[in-house]
C-alpha positions in Angstrom: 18.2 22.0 12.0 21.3 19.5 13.0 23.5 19.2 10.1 23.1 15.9 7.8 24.8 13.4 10.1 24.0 12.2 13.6 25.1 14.4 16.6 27.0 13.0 19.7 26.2 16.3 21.8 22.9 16.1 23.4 20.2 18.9 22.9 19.3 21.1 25.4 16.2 21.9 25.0 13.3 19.4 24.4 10.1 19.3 22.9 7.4 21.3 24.7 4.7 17.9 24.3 6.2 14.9 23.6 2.8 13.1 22.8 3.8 12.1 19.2 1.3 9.3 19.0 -0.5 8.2 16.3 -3.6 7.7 18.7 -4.6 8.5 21.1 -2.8 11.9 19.5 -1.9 15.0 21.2 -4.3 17.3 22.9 -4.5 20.8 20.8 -2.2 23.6 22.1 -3.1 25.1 25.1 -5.4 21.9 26.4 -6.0 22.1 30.2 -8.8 20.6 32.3 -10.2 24.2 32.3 -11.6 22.8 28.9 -14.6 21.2 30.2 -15.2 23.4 33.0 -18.9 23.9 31.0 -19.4 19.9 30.7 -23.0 18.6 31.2 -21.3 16.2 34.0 -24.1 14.4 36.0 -26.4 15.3 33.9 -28.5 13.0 31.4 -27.2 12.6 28.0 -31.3 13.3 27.0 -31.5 16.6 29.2 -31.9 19.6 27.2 -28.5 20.9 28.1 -27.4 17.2 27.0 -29.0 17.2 24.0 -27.3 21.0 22.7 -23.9 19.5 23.8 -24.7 16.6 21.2 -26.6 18.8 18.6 -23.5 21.5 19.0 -20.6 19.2 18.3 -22.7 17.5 15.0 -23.0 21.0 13.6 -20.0 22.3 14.3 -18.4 19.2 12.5 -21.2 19.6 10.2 -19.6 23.7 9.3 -16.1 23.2 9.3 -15.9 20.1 7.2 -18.0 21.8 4.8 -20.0 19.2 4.2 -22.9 18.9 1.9 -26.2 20.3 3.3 -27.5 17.1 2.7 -25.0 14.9 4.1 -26.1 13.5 8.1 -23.7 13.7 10.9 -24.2 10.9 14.0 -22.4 10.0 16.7 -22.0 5.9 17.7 -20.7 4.0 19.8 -17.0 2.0 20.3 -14.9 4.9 18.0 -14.0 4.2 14.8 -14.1 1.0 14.8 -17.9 0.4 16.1 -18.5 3.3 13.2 -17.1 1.0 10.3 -18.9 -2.4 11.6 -22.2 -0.5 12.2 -21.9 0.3 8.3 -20.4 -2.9 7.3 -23.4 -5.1 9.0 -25.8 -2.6 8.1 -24.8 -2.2 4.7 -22.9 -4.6 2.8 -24.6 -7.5 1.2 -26.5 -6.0 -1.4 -23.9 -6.1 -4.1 -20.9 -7.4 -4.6 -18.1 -5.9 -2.6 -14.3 -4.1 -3.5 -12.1 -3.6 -0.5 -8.8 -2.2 -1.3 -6.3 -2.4 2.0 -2.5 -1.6 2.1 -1.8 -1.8 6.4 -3.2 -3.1 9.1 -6.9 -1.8 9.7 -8.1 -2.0 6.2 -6.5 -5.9 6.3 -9.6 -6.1 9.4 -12.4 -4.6 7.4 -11.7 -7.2 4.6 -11.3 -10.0 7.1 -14.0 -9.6 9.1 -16.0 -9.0 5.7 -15.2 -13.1 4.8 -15.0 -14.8 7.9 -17.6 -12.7 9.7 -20.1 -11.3 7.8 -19.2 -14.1 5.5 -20.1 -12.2 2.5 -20.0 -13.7 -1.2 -18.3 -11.7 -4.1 -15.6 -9.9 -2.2 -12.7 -8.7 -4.0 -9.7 -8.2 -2.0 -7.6 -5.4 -3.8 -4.0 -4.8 -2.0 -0.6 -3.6 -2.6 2.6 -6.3 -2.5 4.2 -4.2 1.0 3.9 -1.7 3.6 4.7 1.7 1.8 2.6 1.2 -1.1 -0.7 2.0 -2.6 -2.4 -1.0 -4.2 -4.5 -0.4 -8.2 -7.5 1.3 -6.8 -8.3 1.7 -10.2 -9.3 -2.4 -10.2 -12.6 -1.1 -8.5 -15.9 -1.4 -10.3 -18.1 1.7 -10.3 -20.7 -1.6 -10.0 -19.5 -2.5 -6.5 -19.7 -1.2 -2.9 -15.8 -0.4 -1.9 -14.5 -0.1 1.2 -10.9 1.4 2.0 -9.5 3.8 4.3 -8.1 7.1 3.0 -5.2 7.0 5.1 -3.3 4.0 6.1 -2.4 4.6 10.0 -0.1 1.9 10.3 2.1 2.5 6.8 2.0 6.2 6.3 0.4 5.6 3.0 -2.7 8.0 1.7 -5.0 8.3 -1.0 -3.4 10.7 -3.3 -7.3 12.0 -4.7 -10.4 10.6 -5.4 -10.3 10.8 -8.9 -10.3 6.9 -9.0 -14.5 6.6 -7.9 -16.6 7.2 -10.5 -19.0 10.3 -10.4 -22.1 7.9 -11.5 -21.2 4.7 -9.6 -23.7 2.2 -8.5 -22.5 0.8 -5.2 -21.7 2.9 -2.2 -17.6 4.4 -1.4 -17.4 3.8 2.4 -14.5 5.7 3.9 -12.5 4.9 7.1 -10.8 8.4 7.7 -9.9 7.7 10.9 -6.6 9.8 11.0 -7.2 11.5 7.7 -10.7 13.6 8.2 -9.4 17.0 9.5 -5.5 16.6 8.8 -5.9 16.1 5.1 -7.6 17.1 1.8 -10.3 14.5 1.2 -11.6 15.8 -2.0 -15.5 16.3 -3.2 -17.3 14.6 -0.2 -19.4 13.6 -2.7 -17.1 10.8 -4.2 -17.6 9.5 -0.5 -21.2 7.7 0.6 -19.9 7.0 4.1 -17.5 8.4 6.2 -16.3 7.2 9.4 -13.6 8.5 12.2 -13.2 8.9 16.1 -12.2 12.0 18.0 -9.2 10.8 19.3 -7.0 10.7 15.8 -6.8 14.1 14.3 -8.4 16.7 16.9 -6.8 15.0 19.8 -10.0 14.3 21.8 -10.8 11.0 23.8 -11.6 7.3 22.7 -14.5 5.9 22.9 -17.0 7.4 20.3 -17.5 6.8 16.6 -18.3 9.5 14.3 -20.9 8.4 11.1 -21.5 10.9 7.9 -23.7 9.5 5.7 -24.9 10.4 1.9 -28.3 10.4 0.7 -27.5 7.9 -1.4 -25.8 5.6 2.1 -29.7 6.5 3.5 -31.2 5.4 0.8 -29.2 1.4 1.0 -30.3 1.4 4.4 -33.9 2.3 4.1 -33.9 -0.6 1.0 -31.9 -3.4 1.7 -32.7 -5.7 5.0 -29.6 -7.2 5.8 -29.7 -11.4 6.0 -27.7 -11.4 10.0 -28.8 -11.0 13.3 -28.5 -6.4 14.2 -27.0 -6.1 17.1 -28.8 -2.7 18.8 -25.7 -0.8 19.0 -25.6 -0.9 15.3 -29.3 -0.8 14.4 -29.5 2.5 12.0 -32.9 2.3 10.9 -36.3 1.5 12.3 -39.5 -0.4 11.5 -42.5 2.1 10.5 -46.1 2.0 9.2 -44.0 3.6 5.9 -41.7 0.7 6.0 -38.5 0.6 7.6 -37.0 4.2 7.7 -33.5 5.7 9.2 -33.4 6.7 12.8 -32.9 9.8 12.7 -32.5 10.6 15.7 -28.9 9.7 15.7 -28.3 12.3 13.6 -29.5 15.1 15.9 -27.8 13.9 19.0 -29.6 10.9 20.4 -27.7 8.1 20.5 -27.7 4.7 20.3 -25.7 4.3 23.8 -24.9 6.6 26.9 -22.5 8.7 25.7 -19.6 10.3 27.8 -20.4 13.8 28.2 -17.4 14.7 29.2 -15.5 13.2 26.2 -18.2 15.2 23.9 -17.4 18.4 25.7 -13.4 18.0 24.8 -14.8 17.2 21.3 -16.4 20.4 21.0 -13.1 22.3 22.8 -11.1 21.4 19.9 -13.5 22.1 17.5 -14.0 25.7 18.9 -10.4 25.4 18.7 -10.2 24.6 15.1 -13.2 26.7 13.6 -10.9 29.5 16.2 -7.5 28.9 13.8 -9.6 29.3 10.6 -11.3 26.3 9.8 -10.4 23.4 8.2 -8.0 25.0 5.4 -6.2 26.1 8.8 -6.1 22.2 9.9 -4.4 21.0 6.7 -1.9 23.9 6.8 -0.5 23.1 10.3 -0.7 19.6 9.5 1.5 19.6 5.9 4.0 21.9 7.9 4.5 19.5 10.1 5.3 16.9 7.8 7.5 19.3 6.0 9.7 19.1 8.7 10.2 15.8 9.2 10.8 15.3 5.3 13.3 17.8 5.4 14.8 16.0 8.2 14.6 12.3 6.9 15.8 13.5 2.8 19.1 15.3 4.6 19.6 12.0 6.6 21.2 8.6 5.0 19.7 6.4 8.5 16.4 7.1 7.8 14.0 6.2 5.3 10.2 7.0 4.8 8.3 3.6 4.5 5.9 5.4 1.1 8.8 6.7 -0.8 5.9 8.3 -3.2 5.6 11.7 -1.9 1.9 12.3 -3.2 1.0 8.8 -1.2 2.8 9.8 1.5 0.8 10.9 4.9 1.2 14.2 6.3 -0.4 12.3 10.0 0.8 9.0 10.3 4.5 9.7 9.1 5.9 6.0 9.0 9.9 5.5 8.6 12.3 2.9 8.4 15.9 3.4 10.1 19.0 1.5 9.1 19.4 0.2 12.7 19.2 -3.7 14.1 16.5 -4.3 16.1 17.7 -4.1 19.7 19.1 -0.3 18.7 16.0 0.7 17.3 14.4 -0.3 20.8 16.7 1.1 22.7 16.0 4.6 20.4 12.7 4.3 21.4 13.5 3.8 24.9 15.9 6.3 25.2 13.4 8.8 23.7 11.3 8.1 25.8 13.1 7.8 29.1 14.3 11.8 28.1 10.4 12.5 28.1 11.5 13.9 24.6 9.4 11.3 22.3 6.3 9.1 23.4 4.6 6.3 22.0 6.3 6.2 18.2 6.9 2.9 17.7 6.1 1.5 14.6 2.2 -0.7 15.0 3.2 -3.9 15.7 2.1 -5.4 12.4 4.3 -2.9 10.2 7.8 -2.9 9.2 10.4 -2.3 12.5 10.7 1.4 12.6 9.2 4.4 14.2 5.7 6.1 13.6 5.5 10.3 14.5 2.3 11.8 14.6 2.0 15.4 12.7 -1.6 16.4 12.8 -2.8 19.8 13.6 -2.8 19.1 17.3 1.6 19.1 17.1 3.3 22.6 17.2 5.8 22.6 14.6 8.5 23.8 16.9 8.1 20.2 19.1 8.6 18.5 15.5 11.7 20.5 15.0 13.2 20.2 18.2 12.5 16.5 17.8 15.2 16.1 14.7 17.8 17.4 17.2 16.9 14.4 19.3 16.1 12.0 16.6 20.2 12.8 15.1 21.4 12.7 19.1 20.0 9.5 20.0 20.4 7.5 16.9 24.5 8.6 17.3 24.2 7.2 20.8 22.4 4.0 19.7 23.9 2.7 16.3 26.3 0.1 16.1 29.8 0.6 15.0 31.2 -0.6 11.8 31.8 -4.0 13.4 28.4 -4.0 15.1 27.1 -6.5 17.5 25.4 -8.8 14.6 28.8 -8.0 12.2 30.4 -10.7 14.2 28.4 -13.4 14.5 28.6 -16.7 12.1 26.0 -16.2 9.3 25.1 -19.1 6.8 23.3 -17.9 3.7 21.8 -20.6 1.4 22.4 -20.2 -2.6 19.0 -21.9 -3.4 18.8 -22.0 -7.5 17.2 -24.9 -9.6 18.2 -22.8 -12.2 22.2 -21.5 -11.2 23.1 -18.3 -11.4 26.3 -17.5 -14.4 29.3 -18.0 -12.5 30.4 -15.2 -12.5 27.2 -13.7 -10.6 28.1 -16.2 -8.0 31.2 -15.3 -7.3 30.3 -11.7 -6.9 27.7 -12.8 -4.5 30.7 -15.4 -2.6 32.4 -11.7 -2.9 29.8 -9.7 -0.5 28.8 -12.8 1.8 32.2 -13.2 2.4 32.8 -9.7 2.9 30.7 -9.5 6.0 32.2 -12.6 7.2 29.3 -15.5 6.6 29.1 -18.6 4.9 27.8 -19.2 1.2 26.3 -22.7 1.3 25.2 -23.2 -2.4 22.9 -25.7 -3.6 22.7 -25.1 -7.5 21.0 -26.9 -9.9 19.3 -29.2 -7.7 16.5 -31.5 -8.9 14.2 -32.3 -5.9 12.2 -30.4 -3.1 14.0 -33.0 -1.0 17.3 -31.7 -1.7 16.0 -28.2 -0.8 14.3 -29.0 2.5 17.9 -31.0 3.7 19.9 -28.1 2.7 17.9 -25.2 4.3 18.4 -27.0 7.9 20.5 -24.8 9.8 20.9 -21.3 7.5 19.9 -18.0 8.4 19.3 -16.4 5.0 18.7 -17.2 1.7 18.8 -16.0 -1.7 16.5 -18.0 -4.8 15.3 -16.9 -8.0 12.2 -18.7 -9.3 12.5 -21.7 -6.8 9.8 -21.7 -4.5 9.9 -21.1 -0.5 6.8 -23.0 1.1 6.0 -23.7 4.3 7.6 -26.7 4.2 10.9 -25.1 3.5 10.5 -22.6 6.3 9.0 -25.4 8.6 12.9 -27.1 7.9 14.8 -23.8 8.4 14.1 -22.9 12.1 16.8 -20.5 12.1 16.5 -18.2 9.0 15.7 -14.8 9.1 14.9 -14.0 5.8 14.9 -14.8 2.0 15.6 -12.4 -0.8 14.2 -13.2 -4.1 16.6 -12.3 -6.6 14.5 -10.6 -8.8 10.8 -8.6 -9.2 8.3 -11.0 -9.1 8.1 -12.9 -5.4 5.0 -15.2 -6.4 7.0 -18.1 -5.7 7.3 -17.6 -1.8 4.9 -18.0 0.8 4.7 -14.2 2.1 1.8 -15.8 5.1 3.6 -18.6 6.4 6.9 -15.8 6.5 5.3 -13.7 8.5 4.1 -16.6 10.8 7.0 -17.7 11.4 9.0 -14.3 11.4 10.8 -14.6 8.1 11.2 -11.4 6.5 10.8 -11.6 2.6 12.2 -8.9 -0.1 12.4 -9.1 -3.7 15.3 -6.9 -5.8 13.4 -4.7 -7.7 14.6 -3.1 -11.0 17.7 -5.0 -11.1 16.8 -6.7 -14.4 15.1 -4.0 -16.2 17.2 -3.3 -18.9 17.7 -7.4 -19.9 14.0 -6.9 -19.7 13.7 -4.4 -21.8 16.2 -5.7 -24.9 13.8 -8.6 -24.4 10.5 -7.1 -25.0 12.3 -5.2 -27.9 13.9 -8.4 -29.1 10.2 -10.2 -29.4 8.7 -6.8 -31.1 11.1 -7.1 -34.2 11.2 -10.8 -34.6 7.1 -10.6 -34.6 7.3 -7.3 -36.8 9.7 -9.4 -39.2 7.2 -12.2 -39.3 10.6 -14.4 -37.8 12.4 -13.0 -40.6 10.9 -15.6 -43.2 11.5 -13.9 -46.0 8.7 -12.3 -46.5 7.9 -8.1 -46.1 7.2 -6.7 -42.7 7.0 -3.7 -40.7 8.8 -0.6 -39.2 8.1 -0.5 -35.4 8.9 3.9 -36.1 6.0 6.5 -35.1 4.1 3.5 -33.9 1.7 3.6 -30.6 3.0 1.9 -27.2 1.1 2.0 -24.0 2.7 0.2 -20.8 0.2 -0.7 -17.8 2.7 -0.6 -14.6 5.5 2.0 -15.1 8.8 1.0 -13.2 11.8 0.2 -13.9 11.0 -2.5 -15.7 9.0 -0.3 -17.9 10.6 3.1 -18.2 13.0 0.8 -19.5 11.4 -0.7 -22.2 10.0 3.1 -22.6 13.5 4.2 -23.0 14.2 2.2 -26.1 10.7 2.8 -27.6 11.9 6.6 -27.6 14.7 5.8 -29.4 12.7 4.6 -32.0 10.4 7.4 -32.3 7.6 6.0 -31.1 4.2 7.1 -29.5 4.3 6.2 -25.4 1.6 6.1 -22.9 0.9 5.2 -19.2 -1.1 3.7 -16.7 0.4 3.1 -13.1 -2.1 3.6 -9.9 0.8 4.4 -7.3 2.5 7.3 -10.1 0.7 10.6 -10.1 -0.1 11.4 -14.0 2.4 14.6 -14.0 5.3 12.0 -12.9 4.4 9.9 -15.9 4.7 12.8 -17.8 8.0 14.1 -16.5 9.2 10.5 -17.6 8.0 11.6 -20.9 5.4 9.5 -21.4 1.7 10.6 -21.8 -0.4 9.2 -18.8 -4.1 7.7 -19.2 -6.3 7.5 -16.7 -7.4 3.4 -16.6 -6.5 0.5 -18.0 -8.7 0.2 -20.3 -7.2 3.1 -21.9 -4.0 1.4 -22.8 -5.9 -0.7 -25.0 -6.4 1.7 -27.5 -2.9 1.3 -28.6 -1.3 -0.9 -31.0 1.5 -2.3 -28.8 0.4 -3.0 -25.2 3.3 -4.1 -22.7 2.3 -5.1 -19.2 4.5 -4.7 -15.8 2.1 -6.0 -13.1 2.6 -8.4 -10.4 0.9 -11.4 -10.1 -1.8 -10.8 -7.3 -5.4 -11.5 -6.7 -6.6 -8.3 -8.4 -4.1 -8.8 -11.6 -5.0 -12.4 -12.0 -6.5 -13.3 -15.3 -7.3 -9.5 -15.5 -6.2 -8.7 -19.1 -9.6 -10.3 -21.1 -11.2 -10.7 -23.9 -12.9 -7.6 -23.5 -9.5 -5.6 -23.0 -8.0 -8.0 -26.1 -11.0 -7.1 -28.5 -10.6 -3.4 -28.0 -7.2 -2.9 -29.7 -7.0 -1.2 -32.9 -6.0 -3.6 -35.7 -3.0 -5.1 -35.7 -2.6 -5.3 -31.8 0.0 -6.8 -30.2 0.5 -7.3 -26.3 3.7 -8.3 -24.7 3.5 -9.6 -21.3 6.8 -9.9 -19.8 5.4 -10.0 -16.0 3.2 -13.2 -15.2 1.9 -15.1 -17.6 -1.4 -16.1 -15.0 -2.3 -11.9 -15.2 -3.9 -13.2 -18.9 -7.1 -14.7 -19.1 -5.5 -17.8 -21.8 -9.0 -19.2 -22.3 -10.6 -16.2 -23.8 -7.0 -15.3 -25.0 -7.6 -18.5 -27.4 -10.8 -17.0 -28.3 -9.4 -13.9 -29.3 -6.3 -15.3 -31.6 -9.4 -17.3 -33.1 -11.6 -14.4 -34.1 -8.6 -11.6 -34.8 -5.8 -13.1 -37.5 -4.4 -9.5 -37.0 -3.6 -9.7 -33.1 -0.5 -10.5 -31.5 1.0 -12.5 -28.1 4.3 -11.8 -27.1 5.3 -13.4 -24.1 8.2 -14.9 -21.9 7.1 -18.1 -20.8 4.7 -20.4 -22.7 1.5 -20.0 -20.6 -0.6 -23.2 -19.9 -2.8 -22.8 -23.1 0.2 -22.6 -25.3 -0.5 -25.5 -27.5 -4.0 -24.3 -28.1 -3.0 -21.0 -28.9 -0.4 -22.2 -31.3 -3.2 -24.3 -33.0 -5.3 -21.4 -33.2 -2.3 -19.4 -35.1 -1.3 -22.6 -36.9 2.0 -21.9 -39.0 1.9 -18.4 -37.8 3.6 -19.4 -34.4 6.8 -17.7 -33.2 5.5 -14.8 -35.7 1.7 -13.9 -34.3 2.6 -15.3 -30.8 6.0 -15.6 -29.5 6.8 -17.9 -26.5 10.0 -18.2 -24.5 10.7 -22.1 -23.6 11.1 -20.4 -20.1 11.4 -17.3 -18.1 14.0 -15.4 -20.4 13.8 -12.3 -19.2 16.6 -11.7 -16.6 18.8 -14.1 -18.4 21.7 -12.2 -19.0 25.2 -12.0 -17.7 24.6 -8.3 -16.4 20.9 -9.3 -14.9 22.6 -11.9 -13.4 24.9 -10.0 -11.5 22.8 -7.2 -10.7 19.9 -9.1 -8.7 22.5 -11.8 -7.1 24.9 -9.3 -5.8 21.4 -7.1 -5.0 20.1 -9.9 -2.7 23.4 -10.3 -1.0 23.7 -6.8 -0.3 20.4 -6.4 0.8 21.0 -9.8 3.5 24.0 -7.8 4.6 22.2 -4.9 5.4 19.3 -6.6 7.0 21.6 -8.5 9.0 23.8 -5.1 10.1 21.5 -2.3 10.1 18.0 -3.9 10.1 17.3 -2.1 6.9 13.9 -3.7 5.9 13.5 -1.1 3.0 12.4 -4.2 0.3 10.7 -6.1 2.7 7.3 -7.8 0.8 3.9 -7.5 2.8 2.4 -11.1 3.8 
């Protein structure tokens, strides 16, 4: 491989297929026309020849998945996509609904689920940007969930399926569109339906749907009638003298529609193909060798990033990157790849982050992907800008937007890097009216806030910005929809305040341990239990000092496998209820639909005596209502939190002279109030403007 810079002399030799999309997706090595020489071509799809062709590719996908004997195999119509809506008329309705989406596809299921189907009692469960997994562990065992197991558009995978319970009520209903094949799935049985088309993984053609179903999938569709009109392409049962029953037929090769023959005769090719390699344990191999390469590639690189930076979320088919290029060099990368006949079609989806997309399913020879890096270092040296690049000199105007000002010193480090790169700081501090905002955003490209908020009406007045960094974690207070409407990218600065944080949550522990040092005895916070829910930066801060005193740690994050929490030194659980066992509970969440009002009475009650939580994130992810309830019914428990939530009066009515001792409030958000936090996520924002501006790096960009 090139060595760990970009190239200026061009390979010689190139890539033997440069079909690196992400689908349609190569064709397997070898592919010629010869293929389908034994096609039933003008021949009815219900001939008996017909019918084998049919019957032949659903067992052979049947054998080398390994599926459960059990387990139905049909082909449908209109790919994947006429696979997921068949289920998701046919099927959803009967109980509440959990559909967890982090990219582009799994964003469709869960809007045509409300605005189509117009169901009731959906729960949207997502991650704050492209790269991430969201909590999958906010399902209910209770509820159907829908989610795909690999995100095509972000590069993002389900790391297991250790997250859906063995005796759940509702139905798991899997795209695995570009997943199935490539990747290790698990027990099928965690999975009710499965859905995929043959052009992702196998390299076959579009046009056909694949449908596995459980018994369990059968048996919702032979008891619930669904209250909507059935279209017949996605009618999967039928009206007996027994009742209505599943049409089986499906399931042994009589479809709903006319199915291309030719199409299902390159379906069985590569499956002959695969079951020829070794199977499916021979898929996955080629497939994780693949992306080996190009992880080898991208960590000996500084120009290129992978959009999931968590390597046991990260796909081994849909490998998604980020490059520190503006937006007319990445194009002309893509171009130029293309226009060598080196690279095709790996633009990033038009939805995700600027970057490129490079399929590595079993169908891609490993040598293509390795003669790619050559061309990957070659063209990026022909194509990045020089350290005055094209955007380095043009006029920039960043907005200093802070109600609450920044310590001086912090803005003049910020003045420092803005002036650095040659643009304007225009600062409006300590303002006291949205007016004042709206008149001062007119005419700036960027800006950098903390907690102020960035509407649509703000955006509406700001025709020329190109983005807005929140100096600081939480990213609540901007509009992430009407940003990507009007093509204003968003970040946050991440882990900038974490240590402030963290003396914070510490400072709050001993004040409430001290009962507010009234005199009176105490306790030792020594060899005591703490269990943090979220473990970032933020947290393995906090973590840090509890070590320090000697006490007991545990941890629940959804996007960290548990032997990362453990190399942290902490001792993972495995939900959040779990974390609730401890005496000192400290929450690191963001504020999203799934984490709002999530921490209940239920969660409150179950803390051993003496319980204290410290919520240093949000104070909305509390449910303060049953919060009240619980400070009534428990003189032992504990609130720590920075900022007085809405219910504050009542709760300190409920702890009557105990307040500042049993709960603790801040006046407002304390947290990153610090000289060093200061400086941190205000010189962090500018830095991160900079490079936006320079290099297009959209590494903290926040998903609408």
């Amino acid at each position: 491989m090139a060595g760990t810079g970009a190239s200026e002399k061009k390979p010689e030799v190139r890539p033997a297929c440069p079909n690196f999309s992400s689908g349609p997706c190569a064709k397997r090595p070898g592919w010629s026309q010869e293929a389908l020489k034994d096609g039933c071509v003008g021949r009815s799809h219900r001939s008996a020849l017909g019918k084998a062709k049919l019957e032949e590719s659903i067992d052979l996908t049947h054998e080398i998945l390994g599926l459960p004997k059990d387990y139905l195999v049909g082909i449908v119509p209109a790919s994947d996509t006429g696979a997921m809506e068949m289920v998701m008329w046919s099927m959803l309705g009967e109980r509440p609904v959990d559909i967890c989406h982090w990219e582009s596809f799994g964003k469709g299921w869960y809007d045509d689920a409300v605005k189509e189907l117009k169901l009731e009692n959906v729960t949207e469960i997502t991650s704050e940007r492209y790269g991430e997994l969201p909590d999958l562990s906010r399902t209910s065992p209770s509820h159907d969930i829908v989610f795909t197991y690999n995100g095509t558009t972000s590069g993002v995978k389900v790391p297991n399926t250790d997250w859906i319970s063995d005796s759940r009520e509702g139905l798991t209903i899997c795209d695995a569109t570009s997943a199935i094949f490539g990747m290790d799935m698990g027990d099928w049985n965690k999975l009710d339906v499965i859905t995929y088309s043959w052009q992702k993984v196998l390299g076959g053609e579009g046009g056909h749907g694949m449908l596995i179903l459980s018994p369990r999938a059968v048996a919702r569709l032979e008891s619930f009638q669904p209250p909507r009109a059935m279209p017949k392409i996605f009618r999967l049962t039928k009206t007996t003298k027994e009742g209505t029953k599943l049409n089986a037929g499906i399931f042994r090769g009589e479809t709903i529609n006319t199915p291309s023959m030719l199409c299902v005769e390159d379906y069985i090719d590569a499956l002959k193909w695969a079951k020829g390699l070794g199977g499916l344990g021979a898929l996955l191999k080629r497939s994780q060798a693949n992306a080996d390469v190009l992880m080898k590639f991208v960590d000996s690189r500084p120009w290129i990033h992978s959009l999931c930076s968590k390597d046991e979320c990260r796909s081994n088919t849909s490998m998604c990157f980020s490059l520190d290029l503006p937006a007319d060099a990445l194009k002309k990368m893509q171009k130029t790849l293309e226009q060598e006949n080196v690279a095709l079609d790996i633009g990033a989806y038009r939805d995700a982050p600027a970057g490129l997309r490079i399929w590595c399913g079993s169908t891609v020879e490993t040598k293509d992907l390795e003669l790619l890096t050559h061309w990957l270092d070659w063209t990026y040296a022909q194509v990045k800008p020089a350290p005055q690049g094209p955007l380095a000199g043009e006029r920039r105007t960043v907005l200093l937007a802070t109600e609450k000002a920044f310590a001086a010193d912090a803005v003049k480090k910020i003045q420092a890097e803005t002036d650095a790169a040659g643009y304007t700081l225009k600062k409006l501090e300590n303002y006291k009216s949205k007016e004042e905002l709206l008149e001062a955003v007119q005419g700036v490209d960027a800006m950098i806030i903390r907690s102020d908020i960035v509407d649509a009406a703000v955006i509406e007045k700001a025709p020329g910005l190109k983005i807005v960094v929140r100096a600081g974690a939480g990213y609540d207070n901007i509009d992430l929809p009407s940003c990507h409407k009007a093509e204003v990218v968003a970040m946050n600065t991440p882990g900038q305040n974490a240590n402030a944080v963290a003396e914070l949550v510490f400072g709050m522990m001993l004040t409430s341990a001290r009962n507010n040092y009234d005199g009176s005895s105490g306790f030792e916070l020594t060899g005591r239990s703490m269990a943090f829910y979220g473990f970032g930066a933020v947290a393995r801060a906090v973590h840090k000092i509890a070590k320090g005193f000697n006490m007991q740690t545990f941890a629940y994050d959804p996007f960290l496998h548990p032997a990362q929490i453990t190399e942290m030194g902490a001792t993972p659980v495995t939900s959040v209820a779990d974390l609730f066992k401890y005496q000192y509970v400290s929450l690191h969440v963001p504020l999203t639909p799934e984490t709002k009002q999530s921490i209940n009475k239920q969660l409150m009650m179950s803390m051993p005596k003496g319980g204290v939580l410290i919520n240093t994130a949000r104070a909305e992810v509390i449910h303060e209502e049953e919060m009240v309830e619980v400070l009534k019914e428990r003189p032992d428990f504990c609130y720590l939190c920075d900022v007085a939530p809405k219910s504050s009066e009542k709760m300190k009515e409920a702890v009557g002279d105990r307040y500042m001792k049993r709960v603790i409030f801040t006046e407002k958000k304390m947290g990153a109030q610090t000289l060093e936090a200061n400086n941190n996520a205000g010189v962090a924002a500018a830095k991160q403007i900079v490079g936006f501006f320079e290099k297009g790096d959209l590494r903290f960009q926040l998903k609408a």
